[in-house]
RODREN-764650 format. One record per residue (C-alpha): residue in one letter; y, x, z. Coordinates in nm, 3 decimals. Each point is the difference from the previous one (the first is absolute). Layout:
BEGIN
NODE   residu        c2        c1        c3
NODE        A         Y         X         Z
...
// end
This chain:
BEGIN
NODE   residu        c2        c1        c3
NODE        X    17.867     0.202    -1.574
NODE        X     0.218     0.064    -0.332
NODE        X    -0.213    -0.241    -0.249
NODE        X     0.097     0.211    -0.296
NODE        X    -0.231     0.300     0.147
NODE        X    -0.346    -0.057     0.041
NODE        X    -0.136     0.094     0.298
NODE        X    -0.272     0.298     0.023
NODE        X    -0.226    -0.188     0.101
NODE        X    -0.339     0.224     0.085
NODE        X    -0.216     0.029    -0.251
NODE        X     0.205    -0.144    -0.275
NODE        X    -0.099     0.255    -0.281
NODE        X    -0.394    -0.079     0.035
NODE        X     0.120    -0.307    -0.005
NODE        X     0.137    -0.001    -0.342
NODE        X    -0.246     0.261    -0.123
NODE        X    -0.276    -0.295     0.091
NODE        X     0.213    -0.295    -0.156
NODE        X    -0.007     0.215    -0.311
NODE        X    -0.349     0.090     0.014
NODE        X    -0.158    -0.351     0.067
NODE        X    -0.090    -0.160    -0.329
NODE        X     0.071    -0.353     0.162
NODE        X     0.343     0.104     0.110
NODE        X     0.274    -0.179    -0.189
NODE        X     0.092     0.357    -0.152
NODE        X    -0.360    -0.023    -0.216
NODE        X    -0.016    -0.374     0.000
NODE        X     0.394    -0.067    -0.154
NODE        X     0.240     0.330    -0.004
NODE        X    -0.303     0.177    -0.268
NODE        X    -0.100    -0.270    -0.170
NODE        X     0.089    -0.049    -0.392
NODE        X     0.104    -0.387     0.040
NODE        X     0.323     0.161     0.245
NODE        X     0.123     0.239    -0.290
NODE        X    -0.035    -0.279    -0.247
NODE        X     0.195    -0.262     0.189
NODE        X     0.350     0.166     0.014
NODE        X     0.115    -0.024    -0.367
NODE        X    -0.198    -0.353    -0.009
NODE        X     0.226    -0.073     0.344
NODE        X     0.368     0.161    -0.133
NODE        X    -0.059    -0.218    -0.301
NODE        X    -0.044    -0.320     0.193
NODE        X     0.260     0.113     0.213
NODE        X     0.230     0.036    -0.324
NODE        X    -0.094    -0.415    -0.072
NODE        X     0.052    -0.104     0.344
NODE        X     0.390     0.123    -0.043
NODE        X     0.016    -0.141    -0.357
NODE        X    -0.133    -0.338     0.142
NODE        X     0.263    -0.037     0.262
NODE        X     0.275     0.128    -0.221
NODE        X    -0.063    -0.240    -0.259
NODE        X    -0.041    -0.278     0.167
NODE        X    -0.366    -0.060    -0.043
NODE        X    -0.154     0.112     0.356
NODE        X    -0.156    -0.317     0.119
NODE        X     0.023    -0.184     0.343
NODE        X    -0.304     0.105     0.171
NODE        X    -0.185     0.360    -0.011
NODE        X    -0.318    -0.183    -0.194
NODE        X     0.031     0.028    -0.332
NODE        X     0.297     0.275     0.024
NODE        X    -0.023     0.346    -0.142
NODE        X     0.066     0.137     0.386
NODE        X    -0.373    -0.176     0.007
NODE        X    -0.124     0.211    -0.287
NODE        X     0.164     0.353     0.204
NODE        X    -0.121    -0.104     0.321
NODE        X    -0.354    -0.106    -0.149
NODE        X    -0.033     0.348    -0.140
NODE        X     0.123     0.155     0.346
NODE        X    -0.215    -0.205     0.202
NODE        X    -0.283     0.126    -0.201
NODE        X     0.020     0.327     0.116
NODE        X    -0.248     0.009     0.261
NODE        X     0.012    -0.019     0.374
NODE        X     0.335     0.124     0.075
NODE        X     0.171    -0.319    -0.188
NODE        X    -0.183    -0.228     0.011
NODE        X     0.242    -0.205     0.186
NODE        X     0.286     0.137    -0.155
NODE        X     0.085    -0.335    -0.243
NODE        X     0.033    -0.246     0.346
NODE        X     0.375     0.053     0.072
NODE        X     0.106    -0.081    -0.413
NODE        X    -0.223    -0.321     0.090
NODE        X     0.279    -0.281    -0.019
NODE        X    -0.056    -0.218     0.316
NODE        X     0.201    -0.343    -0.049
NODE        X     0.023    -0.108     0.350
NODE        X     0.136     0.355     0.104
NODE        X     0.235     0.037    -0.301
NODE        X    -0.136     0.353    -0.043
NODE        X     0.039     0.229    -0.143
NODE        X     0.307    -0.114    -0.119
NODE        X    -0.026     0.136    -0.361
NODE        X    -0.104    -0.332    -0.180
NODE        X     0.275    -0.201     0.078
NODE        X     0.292     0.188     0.117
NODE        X     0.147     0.109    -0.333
NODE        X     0.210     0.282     0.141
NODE        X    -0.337     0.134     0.204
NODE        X    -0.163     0.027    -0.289
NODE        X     0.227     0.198    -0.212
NODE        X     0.077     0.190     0.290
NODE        X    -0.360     0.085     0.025
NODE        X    -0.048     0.060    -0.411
NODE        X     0.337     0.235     0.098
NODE        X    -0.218     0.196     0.217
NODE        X    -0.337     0.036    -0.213
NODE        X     0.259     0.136    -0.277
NODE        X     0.125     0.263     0.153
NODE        X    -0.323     0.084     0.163
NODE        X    -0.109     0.041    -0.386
NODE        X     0.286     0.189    -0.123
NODE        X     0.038     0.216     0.312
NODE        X    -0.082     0.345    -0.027
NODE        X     0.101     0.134     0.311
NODE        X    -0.097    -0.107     0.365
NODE        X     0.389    -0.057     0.111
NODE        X    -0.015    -0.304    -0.295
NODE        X    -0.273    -0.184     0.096
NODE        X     0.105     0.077     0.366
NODE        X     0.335    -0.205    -0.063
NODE        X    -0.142    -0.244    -0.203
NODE        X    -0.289    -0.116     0.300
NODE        X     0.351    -0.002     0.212
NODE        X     0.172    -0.201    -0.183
NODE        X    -0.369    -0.233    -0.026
NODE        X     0.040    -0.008     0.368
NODE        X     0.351    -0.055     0.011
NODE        X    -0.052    -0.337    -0.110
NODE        X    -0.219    -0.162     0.231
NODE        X    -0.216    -0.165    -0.242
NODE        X    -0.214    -0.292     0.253
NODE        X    -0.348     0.164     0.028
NODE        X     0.053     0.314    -0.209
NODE        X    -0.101     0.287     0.164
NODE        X    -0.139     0.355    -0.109
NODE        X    -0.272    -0.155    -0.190
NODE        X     0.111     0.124    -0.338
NODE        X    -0.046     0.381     0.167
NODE        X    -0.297    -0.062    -0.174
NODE        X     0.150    -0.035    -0.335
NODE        X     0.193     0.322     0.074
NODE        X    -0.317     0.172     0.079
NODE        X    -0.094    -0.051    -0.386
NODE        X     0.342     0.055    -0.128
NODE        X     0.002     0.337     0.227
NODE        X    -0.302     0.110     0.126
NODE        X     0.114     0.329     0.122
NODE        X     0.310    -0.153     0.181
NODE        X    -0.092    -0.294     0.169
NODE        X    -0.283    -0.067     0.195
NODE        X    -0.257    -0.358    -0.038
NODE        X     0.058    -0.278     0.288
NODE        X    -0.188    -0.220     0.186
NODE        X    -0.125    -0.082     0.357
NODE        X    -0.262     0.251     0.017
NODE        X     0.199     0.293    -0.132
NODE        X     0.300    -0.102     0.265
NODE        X    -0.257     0.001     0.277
NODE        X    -0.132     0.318    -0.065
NODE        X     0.358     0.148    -0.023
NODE        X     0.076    -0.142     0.353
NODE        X    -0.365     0.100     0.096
NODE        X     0.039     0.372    -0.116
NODE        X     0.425     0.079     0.123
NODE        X    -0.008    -0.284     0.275
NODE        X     0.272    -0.159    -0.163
NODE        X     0.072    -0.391     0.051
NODE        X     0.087    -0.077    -0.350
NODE        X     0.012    -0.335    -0.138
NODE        X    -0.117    -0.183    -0.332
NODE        X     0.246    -0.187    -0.098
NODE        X     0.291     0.229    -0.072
NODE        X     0.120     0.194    -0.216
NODE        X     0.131     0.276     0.279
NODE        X    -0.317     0.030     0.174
NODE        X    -0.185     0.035    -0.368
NODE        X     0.254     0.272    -0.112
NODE        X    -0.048     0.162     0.342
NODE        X    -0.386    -0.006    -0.050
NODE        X     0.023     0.176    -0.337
NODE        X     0.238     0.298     0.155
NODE        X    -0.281     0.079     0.225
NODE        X    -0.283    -0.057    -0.278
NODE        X     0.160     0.227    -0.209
NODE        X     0.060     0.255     0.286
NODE        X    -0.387    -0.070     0.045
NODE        X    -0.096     0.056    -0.343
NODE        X     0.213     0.314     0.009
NODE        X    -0.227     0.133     0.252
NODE        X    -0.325     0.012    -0.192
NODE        X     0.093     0.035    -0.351
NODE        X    -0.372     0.147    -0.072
NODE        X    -0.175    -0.328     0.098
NODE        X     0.224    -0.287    -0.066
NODE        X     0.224     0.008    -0.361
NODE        X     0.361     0.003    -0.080
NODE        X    -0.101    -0.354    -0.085
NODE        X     0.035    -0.204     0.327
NODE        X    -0.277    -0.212    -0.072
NODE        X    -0.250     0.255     0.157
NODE        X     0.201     0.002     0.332
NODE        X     0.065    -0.390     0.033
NODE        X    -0.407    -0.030    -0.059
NODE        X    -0.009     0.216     0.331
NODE        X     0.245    -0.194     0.166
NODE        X    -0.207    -0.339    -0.152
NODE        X    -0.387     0.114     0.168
NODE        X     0.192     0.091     0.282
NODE        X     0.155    -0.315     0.058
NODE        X    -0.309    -0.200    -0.081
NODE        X    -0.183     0.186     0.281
NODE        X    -0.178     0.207    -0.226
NODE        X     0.086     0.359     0.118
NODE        X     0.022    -0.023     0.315
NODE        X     0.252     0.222     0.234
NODE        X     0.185    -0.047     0.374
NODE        X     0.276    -0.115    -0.143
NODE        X    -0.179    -0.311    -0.173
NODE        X    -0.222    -0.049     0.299
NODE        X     0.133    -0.398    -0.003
NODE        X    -0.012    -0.013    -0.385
NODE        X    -0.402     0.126    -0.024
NODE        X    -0.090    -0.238     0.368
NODE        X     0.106    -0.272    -0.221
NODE        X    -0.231     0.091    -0.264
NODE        X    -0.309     0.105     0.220
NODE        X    -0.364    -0.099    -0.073
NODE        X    -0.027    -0.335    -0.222
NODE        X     0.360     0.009    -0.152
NODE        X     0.039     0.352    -0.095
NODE        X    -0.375     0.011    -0.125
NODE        X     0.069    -0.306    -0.173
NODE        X     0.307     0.223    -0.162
NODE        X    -0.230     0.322    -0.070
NODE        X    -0.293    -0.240    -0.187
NODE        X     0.294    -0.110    -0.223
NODE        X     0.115     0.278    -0.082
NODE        X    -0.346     0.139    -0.052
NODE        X    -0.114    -0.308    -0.222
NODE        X     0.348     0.069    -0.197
NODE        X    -0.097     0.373    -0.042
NODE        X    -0.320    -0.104    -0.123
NODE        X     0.131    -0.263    -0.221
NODE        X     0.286     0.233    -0.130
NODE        X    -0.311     0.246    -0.145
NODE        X    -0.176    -0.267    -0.121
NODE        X     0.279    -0.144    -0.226
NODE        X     0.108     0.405    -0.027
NODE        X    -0.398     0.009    -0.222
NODE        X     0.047    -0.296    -0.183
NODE        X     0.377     0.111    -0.119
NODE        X    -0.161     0.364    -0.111
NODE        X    -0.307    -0.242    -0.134
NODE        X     0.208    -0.163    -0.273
NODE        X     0.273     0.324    -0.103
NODE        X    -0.304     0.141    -0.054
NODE        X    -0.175    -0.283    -0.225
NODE        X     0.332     0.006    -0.189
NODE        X     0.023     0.385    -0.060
NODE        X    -0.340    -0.012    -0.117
NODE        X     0.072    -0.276    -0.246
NODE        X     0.358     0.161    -0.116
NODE        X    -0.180     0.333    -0.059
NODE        X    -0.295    -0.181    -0.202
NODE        X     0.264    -0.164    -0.184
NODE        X     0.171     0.321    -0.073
NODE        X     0.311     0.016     0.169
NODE        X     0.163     0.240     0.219
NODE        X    -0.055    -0.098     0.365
NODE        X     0.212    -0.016     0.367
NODE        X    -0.050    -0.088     0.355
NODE        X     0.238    -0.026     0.284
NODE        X     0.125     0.320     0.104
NODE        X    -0.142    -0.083     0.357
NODE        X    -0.340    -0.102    -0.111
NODE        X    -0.057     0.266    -0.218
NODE        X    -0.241     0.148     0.297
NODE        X    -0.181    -0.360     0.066
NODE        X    -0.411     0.008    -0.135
NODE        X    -0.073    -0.088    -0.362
NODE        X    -0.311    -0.244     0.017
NODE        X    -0.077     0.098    -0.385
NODE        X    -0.146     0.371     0.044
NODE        X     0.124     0.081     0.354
NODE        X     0.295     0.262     0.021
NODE        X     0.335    -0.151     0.028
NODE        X     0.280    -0.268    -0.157
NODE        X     0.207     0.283    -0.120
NODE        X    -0.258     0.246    -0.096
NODE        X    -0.024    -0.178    -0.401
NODE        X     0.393    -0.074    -0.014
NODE        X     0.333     0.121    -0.129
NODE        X     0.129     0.232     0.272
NODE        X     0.320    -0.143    -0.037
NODE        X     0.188    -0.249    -0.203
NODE        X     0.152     0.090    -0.369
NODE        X     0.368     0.001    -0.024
NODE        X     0.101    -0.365    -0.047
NODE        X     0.373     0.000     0.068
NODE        X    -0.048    -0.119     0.307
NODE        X     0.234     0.046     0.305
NODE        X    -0.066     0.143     0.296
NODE        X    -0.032    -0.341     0.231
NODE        X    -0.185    -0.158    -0.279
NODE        X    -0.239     0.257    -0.045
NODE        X    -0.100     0.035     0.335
NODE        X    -0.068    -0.374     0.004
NODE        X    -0.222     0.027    -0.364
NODE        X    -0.188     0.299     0.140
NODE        X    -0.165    -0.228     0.317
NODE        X    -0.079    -0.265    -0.296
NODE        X    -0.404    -0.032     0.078
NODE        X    -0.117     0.117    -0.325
NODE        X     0.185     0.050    -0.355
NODE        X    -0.163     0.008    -0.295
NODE        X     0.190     0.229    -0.307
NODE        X     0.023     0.074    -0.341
NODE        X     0.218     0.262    -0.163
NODE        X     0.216     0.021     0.343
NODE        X     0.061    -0.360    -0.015
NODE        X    -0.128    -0.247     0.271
NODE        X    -0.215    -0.278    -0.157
NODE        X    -0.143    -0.158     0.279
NODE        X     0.057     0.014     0.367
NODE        X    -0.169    -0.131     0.315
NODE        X     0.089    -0.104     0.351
NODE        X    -0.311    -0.022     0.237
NODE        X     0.071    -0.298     0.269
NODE        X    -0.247    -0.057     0.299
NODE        X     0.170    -0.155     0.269
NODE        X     0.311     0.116     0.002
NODE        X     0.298    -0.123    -0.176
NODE        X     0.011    -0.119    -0.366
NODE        X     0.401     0.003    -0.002
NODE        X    -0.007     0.402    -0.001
NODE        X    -0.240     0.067    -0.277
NODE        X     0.176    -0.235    -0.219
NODE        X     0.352     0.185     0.039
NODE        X    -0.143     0.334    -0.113
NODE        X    -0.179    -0.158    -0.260
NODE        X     0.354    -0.154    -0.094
NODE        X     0.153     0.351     0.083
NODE        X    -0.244     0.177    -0.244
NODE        X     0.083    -0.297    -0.289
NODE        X     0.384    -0.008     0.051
NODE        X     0.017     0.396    -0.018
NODE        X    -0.171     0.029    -0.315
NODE        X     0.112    -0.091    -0.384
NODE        X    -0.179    -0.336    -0.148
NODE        X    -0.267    -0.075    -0.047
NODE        X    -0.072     0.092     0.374
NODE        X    -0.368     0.051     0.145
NODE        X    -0.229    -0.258     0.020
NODE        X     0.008    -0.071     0.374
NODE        X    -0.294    -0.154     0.228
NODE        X    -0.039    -0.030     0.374
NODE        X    -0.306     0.056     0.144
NODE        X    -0.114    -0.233     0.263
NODE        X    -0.295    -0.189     0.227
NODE        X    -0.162    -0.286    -0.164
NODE        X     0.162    -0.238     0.216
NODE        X     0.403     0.100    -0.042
NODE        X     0.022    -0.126    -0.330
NODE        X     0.285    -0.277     0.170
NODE        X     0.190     0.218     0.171
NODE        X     0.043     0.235    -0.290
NODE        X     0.142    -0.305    -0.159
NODE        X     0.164    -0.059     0.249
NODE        X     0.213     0.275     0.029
NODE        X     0.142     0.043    -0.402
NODE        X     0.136    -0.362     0.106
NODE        X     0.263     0.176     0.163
NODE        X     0.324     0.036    -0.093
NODE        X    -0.038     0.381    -0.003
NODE        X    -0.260    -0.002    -0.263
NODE        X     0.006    -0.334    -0.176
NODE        X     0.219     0.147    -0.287
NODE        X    -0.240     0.283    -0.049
NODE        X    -0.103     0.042    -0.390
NODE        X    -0.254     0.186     0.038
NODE        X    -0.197    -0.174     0.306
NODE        X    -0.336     0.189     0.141
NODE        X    -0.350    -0.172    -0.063
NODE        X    -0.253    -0.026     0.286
NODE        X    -0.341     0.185    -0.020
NODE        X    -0.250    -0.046     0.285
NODE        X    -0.205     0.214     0.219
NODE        X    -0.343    -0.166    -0.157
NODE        X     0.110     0.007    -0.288
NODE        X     0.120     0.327    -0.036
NODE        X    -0.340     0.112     0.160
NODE        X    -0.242    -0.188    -0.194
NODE        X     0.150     0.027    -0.315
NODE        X     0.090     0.413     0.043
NODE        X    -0.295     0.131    -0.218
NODE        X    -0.012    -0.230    -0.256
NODE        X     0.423     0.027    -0.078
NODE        X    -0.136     0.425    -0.010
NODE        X    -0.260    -0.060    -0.252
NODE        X     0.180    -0.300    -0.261
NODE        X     0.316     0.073     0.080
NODE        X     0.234     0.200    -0.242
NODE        X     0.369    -0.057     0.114
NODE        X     0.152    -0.183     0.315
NODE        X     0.013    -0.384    -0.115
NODE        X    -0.371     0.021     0.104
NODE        X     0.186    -0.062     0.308
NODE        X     0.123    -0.383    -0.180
NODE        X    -0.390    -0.102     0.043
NODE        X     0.028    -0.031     0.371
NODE        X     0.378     0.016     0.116
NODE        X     0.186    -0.296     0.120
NODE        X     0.290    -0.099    -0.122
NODE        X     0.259    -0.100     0.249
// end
């Protein structure tokens, strides 16, 4: 069977109609969710150090510590489907791979690639630039930065991992292999031919069709042609599977009412203070605690003209909440649960950078307990030079203190009585 058509296997569009119907499917639990949309500029940018690193000499000898760690961190926490994805950047000493952290040549060769895969802007460049990756044998590097692609070029190439492969080979019958670069590119011929095929349930961005590809290999949506795949995962295993996803779904809305919790503590303190007032574009529909109705309904329905670019504005406008005066930003928020701290930071920095001095007074808004690992993190290189460095509020603080900043506050260094400084 040709492995770049899928096969029609019976059944197959109930079969996507359910994977994009189940709220546990990875389609609701990843592909929808706001953390996804917010990771790619966060992920480019890291992507941008990791090639700065290696070209000026000051990528380390082991992936700790490295600003591929900082990428990969920020991959890895994008739910089920790559979870796994930072193992093959892992350096193993014994096994010399992969060979990026000692080989010189490698690792140029490799910052080569991630280059072009920035600067490409057709699919024929970063096409010859993963050949020319593969043309030089690097020990232990195989298509494990397809998943950097997928966040440089969503709509081109398609996530990668063990699951997504077997549910390929489950769905066509193909016999394609993990490790190379061939087999991958072969795999994403037929996923976009796939995606092609049902361009009302999955998206022009392949991340809805690899999440398919993803339950199916885990045994999750079950078909003839992964008969093997879901007998591996019968009764305790792929239970144990569903009551992890279900605790994660749970866990996700949990942290999803906590997140809406404290915008909406600090757009009722902005407005009390008398400034203008923004949420997220994609939380403008999440509950306002203060009043009922929601985030968006007490907000600027868009952002004043700033002189912004296009990239840079699109990053500013998923900025948590903004607090304004006269069109200019004077304070702005990032919202951390458990998710990265790294990304929040860079639009905070992306917000600061982009506008004249004396830039916005910045805070990060985080758990109790993550008061080291914001520090942390502006210890990096990427952020140690930073002038204007964000200070930490915290969830109890924030929510105990929310009133009484309303009623004695009259400008934004209320803020000063209980931020951190970092």
């Amino acid at each position: 069977m040709d492995p770049h058509e899928p096969a029609p296997a019976p059944g197959l569009p109930a079969l996507v109609r359910r994977y994009c119907a189940d709220p546990e499917s990875v389609y609701h639990t990843w592909f929808r969710g706001e953390e996804r949309l917010k990771a790619f500029r966060t992920i480019r940018r890291g992507i941008q150090a990791v090639v700065e690193d290696i070209f000026q000499g000051r990528f380390p000898r082991d992936y700790r510590g490295s600003s591929l760690e900082v990428v990969m961190t920020a991959i890895t926490e994008q739910k089920q489907v790559f979870q796994g994805a930072a193992h093959a950047f892992y350096w193993k000493p014994k096994l010399r791979i992969p060979d990026i952290y000692e080989d010189r040549e490698n690792q140029l060769g490799f910052a080569r690639f991630l280059e072009e895969a920035l600067r490409a802007a057709r699919e024929e460049q970063i096409l010859t630039a993963i050949h020319r990756l593969d043309a030089l044998g690097i020990k232990g590097m195989g298509p494990a930065a397809a998943n950097l692609l997928y966040f440089l070029h969503p709509t081109l190439f398609p996530a990668f991992n063990t699951a997504i492969l077997q549910g390929f080979n489950a769905l066509t019958g193909a016999r394609l292999k993990l490790g190379s670069w061939r087999d991958y590119l072969a795999m994403r011929e037929g996923i976009v031919m796939l995606n092609g095929r049902f361009p009302g349930e999955f998206s022009r961005d392949l991340g809805a069709v690899s999440g398919f590809l993803f339950d199916i290999g885990i045994g999750k949506i079950a078909m003839d042609g992964n008969s093997e795949t879901a007998l591996a995962f019968e009764e305790k295993k792929l239970q144990k599977m569903l009551e992890k996803r279900h605790q994660e779904v749970l866990a996700d809305g949990q942290e999803s009412s906590l997140h809406a919790r404290m915008q909406a503590h600090l757009l009722k303190v902005g407005r009390a203070l008398g400034y203008q007032t923004w949420v997220a574009r994609n939380d403008r529909q999440a509950p306002d605690c203060h009043g009922g109705g929601r985030l968006g309904e007490q907000t600027l329905a868009e952002l004043p003209p700033m002189g912004l670019g296009p990239e840079v504005l699109n990053t500013v406008e998923l900025i948590d909440v903004l607090w304004l005066k006269e069109n200019q930003v004077v304070c702005a928020f990032e919202v951390e649960k458990s998710t990265s701290i790294y990304s929040g930071i860079l639009r905070l920095q992306d917000l600061s950078l982009s506008l004249s001095d004396p830039g916005p007074s910045l805070y990060l808004v985080a758990p109790d307990g993550r008061e080291g690992e914001v520090r942390a993190q502006l210890v990096r290189p990427t952020f140690r030079a930073l002038a204007n460095k964000p200070a930490l509020l915290t969830f109890t603080d924030i929510e105990t203190h929310c009133d009484a900043m309303c009623r004695f506050g009259n400008s934004h260094e209320v803020l000063s009585r209980i931020a951190r400084g970092l």
